[in-house]
DOSE-949488 format. One line per 10 residues: their letters; for each residue x, y, z of N, C-alpha, C. Coordinates in nm, 2 decimals. Layout:
A) X:Y:Z:X:Y:Z:X:Y:Z | ... .
***
This chain:
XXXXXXXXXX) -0.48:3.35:-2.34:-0.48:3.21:-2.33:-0.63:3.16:-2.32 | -0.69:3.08:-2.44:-0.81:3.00:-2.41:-0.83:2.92:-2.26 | -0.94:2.94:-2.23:-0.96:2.81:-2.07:-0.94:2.69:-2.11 | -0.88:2.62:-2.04:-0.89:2.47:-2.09:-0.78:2.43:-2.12 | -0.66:2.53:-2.14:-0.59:2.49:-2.28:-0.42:2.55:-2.17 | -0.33:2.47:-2.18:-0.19:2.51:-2.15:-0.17:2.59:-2.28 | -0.05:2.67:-2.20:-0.04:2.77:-2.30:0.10:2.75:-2.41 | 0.02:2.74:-2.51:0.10:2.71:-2.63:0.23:2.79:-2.66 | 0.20:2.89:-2.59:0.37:2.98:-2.61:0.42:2.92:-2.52 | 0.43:2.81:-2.44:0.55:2.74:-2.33:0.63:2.68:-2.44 .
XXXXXXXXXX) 0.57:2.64:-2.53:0.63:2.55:-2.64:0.67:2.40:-2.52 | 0.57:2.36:-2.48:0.65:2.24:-2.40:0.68:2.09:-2.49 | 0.65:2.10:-2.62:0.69:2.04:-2.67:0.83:2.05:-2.77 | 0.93:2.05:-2.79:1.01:2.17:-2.87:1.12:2.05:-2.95 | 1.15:2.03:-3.04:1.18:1.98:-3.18:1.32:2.03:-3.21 | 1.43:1.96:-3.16:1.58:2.00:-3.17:1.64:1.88:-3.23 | 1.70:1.89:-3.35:1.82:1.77:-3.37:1.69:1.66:-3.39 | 1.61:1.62:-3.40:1.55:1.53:-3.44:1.50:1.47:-3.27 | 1.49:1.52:-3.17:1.50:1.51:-3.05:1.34:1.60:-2.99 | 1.23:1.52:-2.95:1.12:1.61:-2.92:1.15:1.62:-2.78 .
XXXXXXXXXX) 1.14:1.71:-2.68:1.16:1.72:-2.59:1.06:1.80:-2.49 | 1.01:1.77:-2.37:0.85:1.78:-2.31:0.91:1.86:-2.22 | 0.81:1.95:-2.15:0.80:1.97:-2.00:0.78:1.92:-1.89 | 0.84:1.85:-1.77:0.83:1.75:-1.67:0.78:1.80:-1.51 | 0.73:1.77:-1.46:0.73:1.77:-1.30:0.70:1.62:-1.22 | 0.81:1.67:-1.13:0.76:1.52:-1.04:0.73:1.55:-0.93 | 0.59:1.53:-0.84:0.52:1.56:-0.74:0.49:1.47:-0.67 | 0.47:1.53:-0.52:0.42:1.43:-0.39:0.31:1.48:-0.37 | 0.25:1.33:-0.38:0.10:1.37:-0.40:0.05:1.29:-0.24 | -0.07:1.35:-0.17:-0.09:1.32:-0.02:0.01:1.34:0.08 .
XXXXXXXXXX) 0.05:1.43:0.10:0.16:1.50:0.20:0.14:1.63:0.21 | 0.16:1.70:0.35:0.20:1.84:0.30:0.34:1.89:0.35 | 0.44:1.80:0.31:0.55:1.77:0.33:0.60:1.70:0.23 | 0.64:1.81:0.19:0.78:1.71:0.00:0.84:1.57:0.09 | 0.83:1.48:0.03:0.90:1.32:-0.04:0.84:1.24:0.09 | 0.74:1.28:0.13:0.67:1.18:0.31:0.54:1.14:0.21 | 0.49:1.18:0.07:0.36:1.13:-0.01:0.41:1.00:-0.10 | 0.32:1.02:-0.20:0.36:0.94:-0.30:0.40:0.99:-0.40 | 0.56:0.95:-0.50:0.58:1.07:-0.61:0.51:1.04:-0.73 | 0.47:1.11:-0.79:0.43:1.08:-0.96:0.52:1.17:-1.04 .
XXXXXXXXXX) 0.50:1.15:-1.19:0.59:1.20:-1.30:0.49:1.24:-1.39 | 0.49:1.35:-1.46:0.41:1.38:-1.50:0.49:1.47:-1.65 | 0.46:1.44:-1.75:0.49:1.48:-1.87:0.38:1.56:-1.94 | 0.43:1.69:-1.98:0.33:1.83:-2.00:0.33:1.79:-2.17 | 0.23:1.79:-2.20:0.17:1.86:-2.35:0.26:1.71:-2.43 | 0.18:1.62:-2.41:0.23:1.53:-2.44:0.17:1.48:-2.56 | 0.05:1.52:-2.66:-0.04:1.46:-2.73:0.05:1.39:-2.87 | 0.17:1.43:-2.88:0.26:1.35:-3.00:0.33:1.25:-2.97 | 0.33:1.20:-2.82:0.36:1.03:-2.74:0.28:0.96:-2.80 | 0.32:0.83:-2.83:0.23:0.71:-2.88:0.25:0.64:-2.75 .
XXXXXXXXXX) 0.11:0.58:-2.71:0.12:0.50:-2.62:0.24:0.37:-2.58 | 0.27:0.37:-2.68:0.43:0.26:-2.66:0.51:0.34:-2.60 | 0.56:0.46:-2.64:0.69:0.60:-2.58:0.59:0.59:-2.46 | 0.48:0.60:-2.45:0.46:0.65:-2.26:0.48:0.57:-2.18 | 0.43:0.40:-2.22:0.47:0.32:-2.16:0.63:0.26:-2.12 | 0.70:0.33:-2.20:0.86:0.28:-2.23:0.87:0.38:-2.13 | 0.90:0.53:-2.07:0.88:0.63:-2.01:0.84:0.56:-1.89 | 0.71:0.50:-1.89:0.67:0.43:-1.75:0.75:0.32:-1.69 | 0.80:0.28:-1.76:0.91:0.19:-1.73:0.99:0.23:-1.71 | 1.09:0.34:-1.74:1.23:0.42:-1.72:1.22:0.45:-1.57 .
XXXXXXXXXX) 1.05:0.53:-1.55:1.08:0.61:-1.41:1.05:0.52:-1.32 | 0.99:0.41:-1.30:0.95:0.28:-1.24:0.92:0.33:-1.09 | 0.84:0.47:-1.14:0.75:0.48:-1.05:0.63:0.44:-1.00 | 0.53:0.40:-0.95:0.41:0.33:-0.90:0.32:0.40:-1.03 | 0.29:0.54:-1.07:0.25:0.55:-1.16:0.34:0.71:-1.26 | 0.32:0.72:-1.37:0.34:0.82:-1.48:0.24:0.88:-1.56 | 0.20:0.99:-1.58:0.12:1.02:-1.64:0.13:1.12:-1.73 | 0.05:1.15:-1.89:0.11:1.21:-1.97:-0.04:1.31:-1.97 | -0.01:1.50:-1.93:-0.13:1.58:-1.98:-0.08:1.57:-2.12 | -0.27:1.57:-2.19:-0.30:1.59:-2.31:-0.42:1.68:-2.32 .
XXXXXXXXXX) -0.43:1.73:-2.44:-0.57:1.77:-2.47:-0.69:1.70:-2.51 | -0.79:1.73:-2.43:-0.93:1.68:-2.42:-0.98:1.66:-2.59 | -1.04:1.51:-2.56:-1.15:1.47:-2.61:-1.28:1.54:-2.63 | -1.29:1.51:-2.49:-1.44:1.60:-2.48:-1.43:1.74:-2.41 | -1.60:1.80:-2.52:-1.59:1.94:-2.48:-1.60:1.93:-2.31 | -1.68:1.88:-2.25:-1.66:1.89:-2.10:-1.57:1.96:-2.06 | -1.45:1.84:-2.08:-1.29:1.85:-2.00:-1.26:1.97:-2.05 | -1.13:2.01:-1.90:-1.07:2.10:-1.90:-0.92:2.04:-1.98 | -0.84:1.91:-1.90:-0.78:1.84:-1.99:-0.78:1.70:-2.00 | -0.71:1.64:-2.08:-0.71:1.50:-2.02:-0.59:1.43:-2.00 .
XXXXXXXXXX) -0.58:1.33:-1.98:-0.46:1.24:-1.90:-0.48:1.08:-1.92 | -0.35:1.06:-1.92:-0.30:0.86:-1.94:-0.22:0.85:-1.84 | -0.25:0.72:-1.78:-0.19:0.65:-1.68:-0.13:0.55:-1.66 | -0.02:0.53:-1.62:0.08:0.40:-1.67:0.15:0.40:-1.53 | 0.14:0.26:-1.53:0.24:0.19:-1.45:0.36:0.13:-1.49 | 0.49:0.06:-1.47:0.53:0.03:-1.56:0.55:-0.09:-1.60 | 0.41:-0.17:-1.58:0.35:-0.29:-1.64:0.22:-0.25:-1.75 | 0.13:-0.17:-1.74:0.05:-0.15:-1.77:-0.08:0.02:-1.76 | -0.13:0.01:-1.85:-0.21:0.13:-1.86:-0.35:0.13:-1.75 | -0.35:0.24:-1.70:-0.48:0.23:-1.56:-0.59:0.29:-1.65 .
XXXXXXXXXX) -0.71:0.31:-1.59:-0.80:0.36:-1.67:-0.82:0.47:-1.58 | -0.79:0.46:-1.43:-0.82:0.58:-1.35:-0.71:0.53:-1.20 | -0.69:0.62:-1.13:-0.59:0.62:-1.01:-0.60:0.72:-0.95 | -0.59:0.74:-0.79:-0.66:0.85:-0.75:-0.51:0.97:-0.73 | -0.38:0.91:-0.70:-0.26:0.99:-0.68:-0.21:1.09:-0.82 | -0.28:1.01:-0.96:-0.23:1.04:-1.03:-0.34:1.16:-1.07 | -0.41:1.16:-1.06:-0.55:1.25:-1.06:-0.54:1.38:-1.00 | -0.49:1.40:-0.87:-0.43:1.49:-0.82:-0.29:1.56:-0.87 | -0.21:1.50:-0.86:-0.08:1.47:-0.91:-0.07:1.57:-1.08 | -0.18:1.46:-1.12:-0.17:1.53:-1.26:-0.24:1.67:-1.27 .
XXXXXXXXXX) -0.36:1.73:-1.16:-0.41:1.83:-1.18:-0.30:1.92:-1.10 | -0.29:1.88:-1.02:-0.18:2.01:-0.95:-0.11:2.08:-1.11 | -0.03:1.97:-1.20:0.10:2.01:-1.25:0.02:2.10:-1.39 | -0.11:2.05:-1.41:-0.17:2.14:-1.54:-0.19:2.28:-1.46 | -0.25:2.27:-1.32:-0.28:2.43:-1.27:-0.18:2.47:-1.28 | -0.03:2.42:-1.22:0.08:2.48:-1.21:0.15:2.48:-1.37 | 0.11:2.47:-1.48:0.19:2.54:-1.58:0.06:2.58:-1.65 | -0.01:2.65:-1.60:-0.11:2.79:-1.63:-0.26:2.73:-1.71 | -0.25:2.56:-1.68:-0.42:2.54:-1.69:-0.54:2.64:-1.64 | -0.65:2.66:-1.69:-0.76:2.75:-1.60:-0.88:2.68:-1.67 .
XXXXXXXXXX) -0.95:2.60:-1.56:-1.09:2.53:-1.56:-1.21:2.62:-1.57 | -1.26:2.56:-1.73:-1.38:2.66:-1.75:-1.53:2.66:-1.67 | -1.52:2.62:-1.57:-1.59:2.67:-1.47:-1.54:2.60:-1.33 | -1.61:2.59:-1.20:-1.56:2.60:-1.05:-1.51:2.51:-1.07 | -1.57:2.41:-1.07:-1.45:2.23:-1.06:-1.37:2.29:-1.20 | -1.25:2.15:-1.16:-1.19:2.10:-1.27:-1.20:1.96:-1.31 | -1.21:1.96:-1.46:-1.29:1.87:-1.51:-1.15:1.74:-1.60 | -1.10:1.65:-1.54:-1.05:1.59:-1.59:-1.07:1.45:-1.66 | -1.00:1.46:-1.80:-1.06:1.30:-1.90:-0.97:1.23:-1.85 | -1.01:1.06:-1.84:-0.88:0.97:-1.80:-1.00:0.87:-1.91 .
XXXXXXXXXX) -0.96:0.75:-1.90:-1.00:0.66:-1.98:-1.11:0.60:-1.92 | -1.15:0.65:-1.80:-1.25:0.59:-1.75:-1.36:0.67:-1.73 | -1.35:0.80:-1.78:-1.42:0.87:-1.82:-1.41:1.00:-1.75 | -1.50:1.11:-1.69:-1.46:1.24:-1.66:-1.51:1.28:-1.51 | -1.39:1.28:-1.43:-1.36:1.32:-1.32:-1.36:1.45:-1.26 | -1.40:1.48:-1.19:-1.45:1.60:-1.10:-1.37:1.66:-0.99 | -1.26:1.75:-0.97:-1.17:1.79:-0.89:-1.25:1.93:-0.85 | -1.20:1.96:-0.70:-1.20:2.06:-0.65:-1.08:2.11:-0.58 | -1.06:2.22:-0.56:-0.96:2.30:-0.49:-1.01:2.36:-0.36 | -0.91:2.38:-0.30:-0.99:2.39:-0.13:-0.85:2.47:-0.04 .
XXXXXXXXXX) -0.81:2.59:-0.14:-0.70:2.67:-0.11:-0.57:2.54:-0.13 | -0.48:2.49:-0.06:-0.39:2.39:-0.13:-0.41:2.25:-0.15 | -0.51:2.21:-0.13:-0.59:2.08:-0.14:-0.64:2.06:-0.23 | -0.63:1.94:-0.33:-0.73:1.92:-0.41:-0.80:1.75:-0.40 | -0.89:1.77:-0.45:-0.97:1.65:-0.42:-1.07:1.59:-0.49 | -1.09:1.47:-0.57:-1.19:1.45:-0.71:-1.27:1.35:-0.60 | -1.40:1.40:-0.69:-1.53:1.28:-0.67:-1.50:1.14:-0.74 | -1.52:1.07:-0.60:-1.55:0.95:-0.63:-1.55:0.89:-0.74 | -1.54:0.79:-0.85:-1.63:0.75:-0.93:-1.70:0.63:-0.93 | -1.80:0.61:-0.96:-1.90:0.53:-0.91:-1.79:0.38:-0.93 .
XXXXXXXXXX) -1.82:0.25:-0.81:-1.77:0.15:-0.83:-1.82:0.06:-0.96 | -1.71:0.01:-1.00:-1.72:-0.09:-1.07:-1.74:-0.21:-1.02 | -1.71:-0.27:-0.95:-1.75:-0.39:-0.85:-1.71:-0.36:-0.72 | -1.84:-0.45:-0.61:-1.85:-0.39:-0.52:-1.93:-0.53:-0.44 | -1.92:-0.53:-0.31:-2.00:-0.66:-0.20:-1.92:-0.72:-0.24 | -1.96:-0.87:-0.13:-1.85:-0.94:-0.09:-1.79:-1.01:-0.16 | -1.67:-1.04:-0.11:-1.55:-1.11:-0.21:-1.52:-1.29:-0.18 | -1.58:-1.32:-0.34:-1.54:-1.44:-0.33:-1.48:-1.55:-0.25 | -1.51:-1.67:-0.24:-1.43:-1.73:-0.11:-1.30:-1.76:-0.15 | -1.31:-1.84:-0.26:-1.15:-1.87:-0.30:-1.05:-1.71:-0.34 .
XXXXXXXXXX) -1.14:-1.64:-0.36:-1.05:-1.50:-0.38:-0.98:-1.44:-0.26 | -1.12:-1.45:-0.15:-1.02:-1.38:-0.03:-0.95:-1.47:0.04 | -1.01:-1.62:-0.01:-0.91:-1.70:0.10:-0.73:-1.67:0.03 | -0.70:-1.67:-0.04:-0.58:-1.62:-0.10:-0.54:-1.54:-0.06 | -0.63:-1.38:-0.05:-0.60:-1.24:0.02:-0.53:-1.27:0.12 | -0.61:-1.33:0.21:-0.55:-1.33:0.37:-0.45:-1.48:0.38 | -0.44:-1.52:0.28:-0.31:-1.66:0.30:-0.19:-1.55:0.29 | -0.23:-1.49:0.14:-0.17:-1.37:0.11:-0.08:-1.28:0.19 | -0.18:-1.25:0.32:-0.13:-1.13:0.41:-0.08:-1.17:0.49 | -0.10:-1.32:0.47:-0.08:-1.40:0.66:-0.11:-1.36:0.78 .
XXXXXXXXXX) -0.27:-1.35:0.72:-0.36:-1.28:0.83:-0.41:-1.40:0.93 | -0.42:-1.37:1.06:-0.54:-1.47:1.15:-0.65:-1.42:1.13 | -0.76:-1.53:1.17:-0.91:-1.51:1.10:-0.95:-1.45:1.22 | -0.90:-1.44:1.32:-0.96:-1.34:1.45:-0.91:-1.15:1.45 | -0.87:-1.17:1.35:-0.80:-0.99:1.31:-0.88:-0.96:1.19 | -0.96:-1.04:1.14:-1.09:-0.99:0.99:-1.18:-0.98:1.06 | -1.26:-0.84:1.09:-1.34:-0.79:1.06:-1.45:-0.81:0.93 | -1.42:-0.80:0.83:-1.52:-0.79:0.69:-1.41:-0.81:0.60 | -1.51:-0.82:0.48:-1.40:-0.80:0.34:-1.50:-0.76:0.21 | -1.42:-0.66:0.14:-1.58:-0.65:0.03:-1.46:-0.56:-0.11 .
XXXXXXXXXX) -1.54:-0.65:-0.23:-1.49:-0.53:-0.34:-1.47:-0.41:-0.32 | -1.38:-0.31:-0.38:-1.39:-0.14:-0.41:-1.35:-0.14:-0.52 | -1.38:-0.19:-0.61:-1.28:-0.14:-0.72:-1.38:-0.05:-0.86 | -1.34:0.05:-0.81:-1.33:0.19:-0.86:-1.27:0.18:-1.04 | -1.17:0.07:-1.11:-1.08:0.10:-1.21:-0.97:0.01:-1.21 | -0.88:0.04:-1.07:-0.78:-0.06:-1.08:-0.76:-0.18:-1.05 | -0.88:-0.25:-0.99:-0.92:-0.38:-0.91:-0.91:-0.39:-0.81 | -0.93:-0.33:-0.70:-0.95:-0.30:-0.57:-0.97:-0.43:-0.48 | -0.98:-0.51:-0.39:-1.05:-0.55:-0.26:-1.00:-0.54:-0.17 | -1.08:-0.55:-0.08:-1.03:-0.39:0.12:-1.09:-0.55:0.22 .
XXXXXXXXXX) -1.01:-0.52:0.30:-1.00:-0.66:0.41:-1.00:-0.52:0.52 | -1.10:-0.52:0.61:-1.10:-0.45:0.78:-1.06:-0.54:0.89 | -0.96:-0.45:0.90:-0.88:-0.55:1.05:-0.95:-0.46:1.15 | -0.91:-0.54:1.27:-0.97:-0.49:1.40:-0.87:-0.37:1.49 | -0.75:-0.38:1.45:-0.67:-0.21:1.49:-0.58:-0.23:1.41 | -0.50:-0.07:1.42:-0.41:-0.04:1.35:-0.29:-0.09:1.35 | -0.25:-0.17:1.51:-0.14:-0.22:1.51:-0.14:-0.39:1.42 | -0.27:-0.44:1.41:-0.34:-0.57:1.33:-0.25:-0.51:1.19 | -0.31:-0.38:1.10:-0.25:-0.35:0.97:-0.10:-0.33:0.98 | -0.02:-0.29:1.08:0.11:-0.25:1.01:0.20:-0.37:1.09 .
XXXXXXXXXX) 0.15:-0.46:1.17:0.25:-0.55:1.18:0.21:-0.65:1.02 | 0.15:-0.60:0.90:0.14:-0.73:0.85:0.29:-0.71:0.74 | 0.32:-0.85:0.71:0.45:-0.86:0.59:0.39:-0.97:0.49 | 0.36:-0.91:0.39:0.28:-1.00:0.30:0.36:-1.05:0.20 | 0.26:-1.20:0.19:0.38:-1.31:0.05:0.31:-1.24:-0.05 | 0.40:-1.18:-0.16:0.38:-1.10:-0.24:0.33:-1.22:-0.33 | 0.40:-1.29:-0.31:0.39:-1.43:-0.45:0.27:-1.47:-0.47 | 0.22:-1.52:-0.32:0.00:-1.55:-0.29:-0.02:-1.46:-0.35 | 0.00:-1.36:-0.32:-0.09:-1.25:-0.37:-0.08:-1.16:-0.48 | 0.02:-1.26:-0.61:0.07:-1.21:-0.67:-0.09:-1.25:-0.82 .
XXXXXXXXXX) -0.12:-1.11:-0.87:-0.22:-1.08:-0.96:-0.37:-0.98:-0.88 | -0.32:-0.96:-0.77:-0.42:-0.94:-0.69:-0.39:-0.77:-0.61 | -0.50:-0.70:-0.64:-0.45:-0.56:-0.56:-0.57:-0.60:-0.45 | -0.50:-0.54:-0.31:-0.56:-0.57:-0.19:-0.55:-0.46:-0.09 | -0.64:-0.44:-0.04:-0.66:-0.31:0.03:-0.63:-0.34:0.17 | -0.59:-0.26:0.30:-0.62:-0.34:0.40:-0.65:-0.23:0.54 | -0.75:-0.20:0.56:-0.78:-0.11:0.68:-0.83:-0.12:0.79 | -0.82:-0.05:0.91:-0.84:-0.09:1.08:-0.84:0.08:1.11 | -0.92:0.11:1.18:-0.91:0.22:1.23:-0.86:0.22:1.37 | -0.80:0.36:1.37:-0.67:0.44:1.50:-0.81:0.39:1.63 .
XXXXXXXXXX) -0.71:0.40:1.77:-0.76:0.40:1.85:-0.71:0.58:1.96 | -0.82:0.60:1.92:-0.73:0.82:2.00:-0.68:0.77:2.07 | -0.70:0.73:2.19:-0.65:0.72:2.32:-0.51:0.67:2.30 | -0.50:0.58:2.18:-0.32:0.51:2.22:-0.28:0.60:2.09 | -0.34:0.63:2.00:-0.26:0.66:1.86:-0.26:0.83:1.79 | -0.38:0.91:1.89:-0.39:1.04:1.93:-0.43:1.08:1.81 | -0.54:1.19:1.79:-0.63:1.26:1.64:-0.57:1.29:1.58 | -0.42:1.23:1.51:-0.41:1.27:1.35:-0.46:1.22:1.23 | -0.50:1.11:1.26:-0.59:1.02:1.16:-0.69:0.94:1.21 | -0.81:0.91:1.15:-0.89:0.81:1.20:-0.89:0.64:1.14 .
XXXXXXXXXX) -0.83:0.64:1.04:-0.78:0.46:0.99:-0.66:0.46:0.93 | -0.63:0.38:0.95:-0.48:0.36:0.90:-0.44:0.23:0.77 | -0.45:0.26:0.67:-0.44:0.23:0.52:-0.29:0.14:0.50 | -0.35:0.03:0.42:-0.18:-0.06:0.31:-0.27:-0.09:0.19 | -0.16:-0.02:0.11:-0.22:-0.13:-0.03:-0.12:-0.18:-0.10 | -0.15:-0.31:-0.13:-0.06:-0.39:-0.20:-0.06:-0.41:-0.35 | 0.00:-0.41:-0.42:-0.03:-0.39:-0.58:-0.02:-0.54:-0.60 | -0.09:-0.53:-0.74:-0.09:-0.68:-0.81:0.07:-0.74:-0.85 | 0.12:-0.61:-0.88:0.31:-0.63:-0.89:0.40:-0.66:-0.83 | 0.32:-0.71:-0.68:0.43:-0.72:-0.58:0.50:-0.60:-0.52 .
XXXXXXXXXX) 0.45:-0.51:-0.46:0.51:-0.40:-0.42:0.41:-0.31:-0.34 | 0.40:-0.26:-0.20:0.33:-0.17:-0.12:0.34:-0.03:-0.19 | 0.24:-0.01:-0.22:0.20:0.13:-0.28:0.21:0.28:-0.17 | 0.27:0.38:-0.20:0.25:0.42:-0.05:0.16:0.49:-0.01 | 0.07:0.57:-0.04:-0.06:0.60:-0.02:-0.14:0.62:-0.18 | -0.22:0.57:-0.16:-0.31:0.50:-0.27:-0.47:0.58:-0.28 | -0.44:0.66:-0.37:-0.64:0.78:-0.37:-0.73:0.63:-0.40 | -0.73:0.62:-0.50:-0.81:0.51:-0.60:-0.90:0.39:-0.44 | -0.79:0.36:-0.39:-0.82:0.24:-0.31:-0.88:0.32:-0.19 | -0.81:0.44:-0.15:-0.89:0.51:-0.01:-1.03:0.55:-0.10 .
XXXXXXXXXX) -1.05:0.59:-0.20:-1.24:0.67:-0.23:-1.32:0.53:-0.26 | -1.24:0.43:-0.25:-1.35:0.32:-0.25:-1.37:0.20:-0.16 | -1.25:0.23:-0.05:-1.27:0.21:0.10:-1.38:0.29:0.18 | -1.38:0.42:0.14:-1.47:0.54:0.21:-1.64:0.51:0.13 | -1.63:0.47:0.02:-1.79:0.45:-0.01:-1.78:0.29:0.03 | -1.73:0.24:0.12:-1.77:0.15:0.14:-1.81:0.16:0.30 | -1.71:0.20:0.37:-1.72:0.21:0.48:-1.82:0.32:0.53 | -1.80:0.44:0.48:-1.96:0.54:0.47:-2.07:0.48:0.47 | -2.08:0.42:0.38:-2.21:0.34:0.31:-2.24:0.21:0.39 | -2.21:0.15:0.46:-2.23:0.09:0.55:-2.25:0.12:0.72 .
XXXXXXXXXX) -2.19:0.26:0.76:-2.22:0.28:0.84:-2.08:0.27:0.97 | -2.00:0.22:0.92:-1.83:0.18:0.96:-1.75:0.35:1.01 | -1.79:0.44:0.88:-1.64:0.54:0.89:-1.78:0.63:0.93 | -1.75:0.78:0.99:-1.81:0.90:0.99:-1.81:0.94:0.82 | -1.90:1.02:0.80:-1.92:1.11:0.67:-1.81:1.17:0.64 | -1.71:1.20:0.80:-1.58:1.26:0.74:-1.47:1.26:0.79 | -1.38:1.20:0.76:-1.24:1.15:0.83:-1.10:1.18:0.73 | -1.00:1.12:0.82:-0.88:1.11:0.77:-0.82:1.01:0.78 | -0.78:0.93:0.65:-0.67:0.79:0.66:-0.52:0.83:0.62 | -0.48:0.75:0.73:-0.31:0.75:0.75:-0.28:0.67:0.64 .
XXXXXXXXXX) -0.15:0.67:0.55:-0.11:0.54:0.49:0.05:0.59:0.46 | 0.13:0.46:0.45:0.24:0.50:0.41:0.36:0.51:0.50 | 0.27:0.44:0.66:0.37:0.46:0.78:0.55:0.34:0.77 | 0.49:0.23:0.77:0.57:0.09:0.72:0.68:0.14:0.65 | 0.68:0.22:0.52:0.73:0.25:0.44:0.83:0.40:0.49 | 0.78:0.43:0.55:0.87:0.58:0.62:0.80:0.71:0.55 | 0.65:0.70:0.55:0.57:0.80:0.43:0.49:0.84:0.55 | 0.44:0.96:0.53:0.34:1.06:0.62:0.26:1.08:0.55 | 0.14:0.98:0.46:0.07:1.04:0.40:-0.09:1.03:0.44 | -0.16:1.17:0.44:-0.29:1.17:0.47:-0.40:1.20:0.38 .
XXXXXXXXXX) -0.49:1.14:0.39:-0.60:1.12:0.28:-0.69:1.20:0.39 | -0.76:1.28:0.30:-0.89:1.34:0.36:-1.00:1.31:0.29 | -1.15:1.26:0.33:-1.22:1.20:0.31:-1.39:1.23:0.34 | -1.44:1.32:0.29:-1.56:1.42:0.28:-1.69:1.31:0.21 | -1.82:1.29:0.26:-1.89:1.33:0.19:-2.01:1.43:0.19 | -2.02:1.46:0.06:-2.07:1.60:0.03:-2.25:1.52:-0.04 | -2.36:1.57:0.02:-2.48:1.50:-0.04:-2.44:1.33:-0.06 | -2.47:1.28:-0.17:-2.44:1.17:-0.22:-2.29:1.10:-0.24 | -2.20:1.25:-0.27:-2.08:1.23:-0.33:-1.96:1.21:-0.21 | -1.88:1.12:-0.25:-1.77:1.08:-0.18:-1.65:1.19:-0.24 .
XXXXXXXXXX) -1.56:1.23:-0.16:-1.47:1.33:-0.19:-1.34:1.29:-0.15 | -1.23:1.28:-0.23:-1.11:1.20:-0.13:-1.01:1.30:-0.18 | -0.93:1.37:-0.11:-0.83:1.47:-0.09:-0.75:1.49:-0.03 | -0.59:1.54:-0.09:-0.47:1.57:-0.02:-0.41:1.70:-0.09 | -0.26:1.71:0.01:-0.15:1.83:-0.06:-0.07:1.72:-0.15 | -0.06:1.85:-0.25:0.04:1.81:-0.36:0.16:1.90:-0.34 | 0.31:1.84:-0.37:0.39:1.95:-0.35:0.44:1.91:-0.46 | 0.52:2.01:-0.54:0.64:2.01:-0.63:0.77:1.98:-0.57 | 0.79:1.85:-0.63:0.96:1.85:-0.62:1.08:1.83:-0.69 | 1.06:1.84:-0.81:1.15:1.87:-0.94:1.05:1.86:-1.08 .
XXXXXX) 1.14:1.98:-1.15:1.09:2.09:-1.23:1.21:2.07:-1.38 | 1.17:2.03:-1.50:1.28:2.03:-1.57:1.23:1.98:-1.70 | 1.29:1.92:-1.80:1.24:1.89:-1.93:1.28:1.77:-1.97 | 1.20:1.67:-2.01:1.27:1.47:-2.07:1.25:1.51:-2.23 | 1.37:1.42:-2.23:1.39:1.45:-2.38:1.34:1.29:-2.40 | 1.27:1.28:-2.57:1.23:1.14:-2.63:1.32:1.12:-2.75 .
***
């Protein structure tokens, strides 16, 4: 088997009755505990999908996101990957990133050298393994500093936040359109119930860091992200690696922590959050939780 390359004798694409039929996995991604993460779906050796079938696909599983391995573009990549919500195509996402590398290593991908090098539309991502952990570098923000007044005054009508529980507010958006609102504790983030409607076109981040003494060292901040669709995401890569270059970079978080997200929701999910020299690193467990074949 070439590096780089799933192995062509899986035939994971296979041609019956007029019926093309793929290889599937669906994974919990940020857990090390099957269905306490976030799930993704992930469709193997997909490169004969037209972006309309993946999108139609993304709508069927109306999961937060779907993603289809394909074969790389560039010589770089090991492989590459599309991302769908089932409104629309991401250009990058950090659950799906993981999600989608787990499921190429687990049907016999092998990265031609130490990292793994994944294409997404936003261009080429940097994963590491760390025995069951995997974890991609940062990618540089796309917008960043503070957020508009009429923008965040929305956010927080939005959240139906009091102005004495904001701390700061600042762009992260990394790809999917990010902005991160710091509350002053954790119990400030999970009592919030947000008007999805205000805040409806708008992804919003919203984080406060644990207090040990009441909330004890499993985590150091405690994460919500709200999608532009009206719906709490349950733990979100994309929005934590550009909370952590923000909060690093300012001087807020330590170089190295871990964010809770996904409690509200009945999720156990943990983000681990490294920086390495310059580079921001954001990493979790991925588990497998069904294994099987979608027919198109």
């Amino acid at each position: 088997m070439r590096k780089g390359r799933i192995n062509s004798k899986r035939q994971d694409a296979i041609v019956r009755h007029g019926t093309t039929k793929f290889s599937f996995q669906q994974v919990d991604v940020f857990s090390s505990r099957a269905l306490l993460g976030n799930p993704l779906a992930v469709v193997i050796g997909a490169d004969s999908l037209t972006a309309s079938e993946m999108a139609v696909f993304a709508r069927w599983t109306n999961l937060s996101e779907t993603t289809f391995l394909l074969q790389p573009k560039s010589a770089d990549a090991d492989y590459r990957v599309r991302i769908f919500t089932p409104a629309a195509e991401l250009p990058f996402a950090g659950h799906p990133t993981l999600g989608s590398c787990h499921v190429w290593l687990s049907s016999g991908g092998r990265p031609k050298s130490g990292d793994i090098i994944q294409e997404c539309e936003a261009g080429l991502v940097r994963i590491r393994r760390d025995n069951e952990r995997l974890s991609f570098e940062a990618p540089q923000l796309r917008r960043s500093g503070p957020v508009e007044l009429d923008t965040l005054t929305r956010a927080i009508n939005g959240l139906r936040l009091a102005s004495d529980v904001i701390v700061d507010a600042n762009w992260v958006d990394n790809g999917p359109g990010w902005l991160a609102v710091l509350l002053r504790s954790r119990t400030d983030v999970l009592a919030l119930r947000p008007d999805f409607a205000v805040l409806s076109g708008l992804r919003v981040g919203v984080v406060a860091p644990w207090d040990p003494m009441k909330e004890g060292p499993d985590a150091n901040f405690e994460v919500r992200a709200f999608t532009a669709a009206g719906f709490e995401d349950p733990v979100t890569g994309s929005l934590n690696a550009g909370i952590a270059q923000w909060l690093i970079g300012s001087g807020i978080a330590p170089s190295s922590y871990i964010a809770s997200q996904g409690t509200v929701l009945g999720r156990e999910g943990r983000v681990h959050v490294e920086q390495v020299d310059d580079q921001i690193w954001t990493g979790g467990d991925v588990k497998t939780c069904i294994k099987g074949v979608v027919a198109f």
